[in-house]
N, C-alpha and C positions, 0 to 999 in steps of 0.2 A: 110330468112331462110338460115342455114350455112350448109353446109356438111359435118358429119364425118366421117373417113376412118375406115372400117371396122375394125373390133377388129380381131386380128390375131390367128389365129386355133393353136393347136398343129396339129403339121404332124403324120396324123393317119395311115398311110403304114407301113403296121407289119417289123419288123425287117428282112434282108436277112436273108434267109436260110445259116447253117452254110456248108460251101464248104469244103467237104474232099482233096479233090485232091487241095488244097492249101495248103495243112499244111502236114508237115510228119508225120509218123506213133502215135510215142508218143502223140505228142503234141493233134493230134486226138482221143486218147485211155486216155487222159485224159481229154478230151473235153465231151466225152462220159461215163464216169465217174461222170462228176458234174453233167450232164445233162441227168440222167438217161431217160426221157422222150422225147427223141432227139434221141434214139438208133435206130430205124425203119427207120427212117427219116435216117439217117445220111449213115446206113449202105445199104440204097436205093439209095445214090448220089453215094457211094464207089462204087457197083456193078456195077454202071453205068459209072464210071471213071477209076481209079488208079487200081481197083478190088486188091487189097492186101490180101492175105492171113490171117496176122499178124491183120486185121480191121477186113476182113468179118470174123473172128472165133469167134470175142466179141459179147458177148447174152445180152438180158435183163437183164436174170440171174446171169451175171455177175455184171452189173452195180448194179443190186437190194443187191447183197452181197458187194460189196467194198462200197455203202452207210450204209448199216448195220454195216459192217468194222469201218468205219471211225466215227458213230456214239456211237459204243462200245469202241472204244480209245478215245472220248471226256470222255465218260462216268466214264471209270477207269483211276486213274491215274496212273504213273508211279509207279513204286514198289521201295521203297526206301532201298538202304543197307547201312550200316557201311561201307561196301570197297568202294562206290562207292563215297563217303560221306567223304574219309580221312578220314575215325575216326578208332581206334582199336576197340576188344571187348568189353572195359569196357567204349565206347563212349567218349574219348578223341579224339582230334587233335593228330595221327601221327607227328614226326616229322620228315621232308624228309632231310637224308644229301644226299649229291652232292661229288661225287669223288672228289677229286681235281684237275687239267689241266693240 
């Protein structure tokens, strides 16, 4: 009879908690942003570290509107213009002169 070696797991220990006081302000206000469902959580490590101002003022409420945000700019697109576009009124290509040197 021969022995085989166990078949290997995935490593099931949930992911670390994400650390406030590692990261500067931004880079955490945008962490809490993606992760609108981390905001409790994140702004419970804050209070208990760095306690910044600038973190503990971010809501729920806020994250719930900057993902409404960012899903209503996927949704519309850019607004196109003639100026923005080089064209004139009548939808031609301008044509750009250059001073000369």
């Amino acid at each position: 009879m021969t022995e085989t070696a166990p078949e290997a797991t995935p490593d099931a220990t949930p992911q670390d908690p994400y650390d406030p006081s590692a990261h500067n302000m931004d880079d955490v206000l945008e962490y809490l942003a993606a992760h609108p469902d981390q905001v409790e959580t994140v702004l419970a490590a804050e209070q208990d570290g760095k306690a910044r101002k600038g973190v503990l003022s971010y809501t729920v409420e806020d994250a719930q509107a900057e993902a409404d945000q960012a899903a209503a700019d996927l949704a519309q697109p850019e607004p196109w213009s003639p100026e923005g576009a080089g064209l004139d009124d009548d939808g031609y290509t301008r044509e750009v002169i250059y001073p000369e040197r």
